[in-house]
N, C-alpha and C positions, 0 to 999 in steps of 0.2 A: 551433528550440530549440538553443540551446548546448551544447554537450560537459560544461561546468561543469554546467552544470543536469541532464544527463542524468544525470552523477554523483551529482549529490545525491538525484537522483530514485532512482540504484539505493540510496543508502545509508541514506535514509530506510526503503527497504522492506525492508532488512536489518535497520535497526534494530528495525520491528515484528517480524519475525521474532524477534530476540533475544530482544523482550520476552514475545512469548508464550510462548519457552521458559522464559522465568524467571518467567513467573505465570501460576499453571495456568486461574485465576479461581473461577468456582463462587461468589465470597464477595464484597461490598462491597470495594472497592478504590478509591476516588476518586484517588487519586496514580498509577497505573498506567494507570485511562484517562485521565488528563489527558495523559499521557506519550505516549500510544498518541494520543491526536487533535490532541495536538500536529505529531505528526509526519506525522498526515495532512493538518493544517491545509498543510505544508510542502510538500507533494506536490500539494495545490491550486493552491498559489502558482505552481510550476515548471512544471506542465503545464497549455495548451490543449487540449485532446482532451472531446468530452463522454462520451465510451466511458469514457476514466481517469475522469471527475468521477463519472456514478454509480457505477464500483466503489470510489471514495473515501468514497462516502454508504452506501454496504453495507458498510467496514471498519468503518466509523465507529458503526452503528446495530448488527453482530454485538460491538464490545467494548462499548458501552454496555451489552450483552444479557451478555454474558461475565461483567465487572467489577461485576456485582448479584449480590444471594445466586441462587441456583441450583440444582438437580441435580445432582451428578456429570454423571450423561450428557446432560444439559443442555452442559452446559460442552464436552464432550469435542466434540457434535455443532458444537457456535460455533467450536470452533477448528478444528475442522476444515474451517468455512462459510468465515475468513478465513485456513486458507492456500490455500484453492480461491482465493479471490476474491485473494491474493497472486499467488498462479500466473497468472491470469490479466490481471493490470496487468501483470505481468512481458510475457507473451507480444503485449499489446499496443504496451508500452515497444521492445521485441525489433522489433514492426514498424513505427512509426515510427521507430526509428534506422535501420529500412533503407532506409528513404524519404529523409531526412535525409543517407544518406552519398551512395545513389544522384543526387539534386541536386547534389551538393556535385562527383561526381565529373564529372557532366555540365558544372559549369560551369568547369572545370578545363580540359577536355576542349576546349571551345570557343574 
């Protein structure tokens, strides 16, 4: 994986981040999950990993769940499912680039 890609990979899941601070959900929102799986579709594209693919399919299936009428505490529990499920593409992201730099530095090395 590219450096470029790994970029966009952190920036798309920055971006979901933003947006869940800027929609709380709870209610019907079609423009907001289109925006949200947008940017998941983008994190599909950039990463080979099946570990990232299903936590793509868990971002993907907690905002559908989110961006429908709801519960208050419905909602609050879904945001809270995808920043867990954030946190942990992060922490996956995290060790594939370590794998990635350690290659990179080995072939350097030789």
């Amino acid at each position: 994986m590219k450096q470029t890609d790994l970029q966009k990979l952190h920036d798309a899941l920055a971006g979901m981040e933003d947006l869940l601070a800027r929609s709380h959900g709870g209610r019907a929102d079609d423009e907001t999950l289109l925006e949200f799986r947008r940017m998941c579709w983008e994190a599909l594209l950039l990463v080979d990993d099946s570990e990232c693919h299903e936590q793509i399919d868990l971002l993907v299936q907690h905002a559908k769940d989110l961006y429908s009428e709801c519960e208050p505490h419905r909602a609050d529990i879904l945001r809270g499912k995808i920043r867990a499920t954030l946190g942990a593409f992060r922490a996956r992201l995290h060790a594939l680039e370590g794998g990635y730099g350690k290659r990179w530095r080995d072939l350097r090395a030789a």
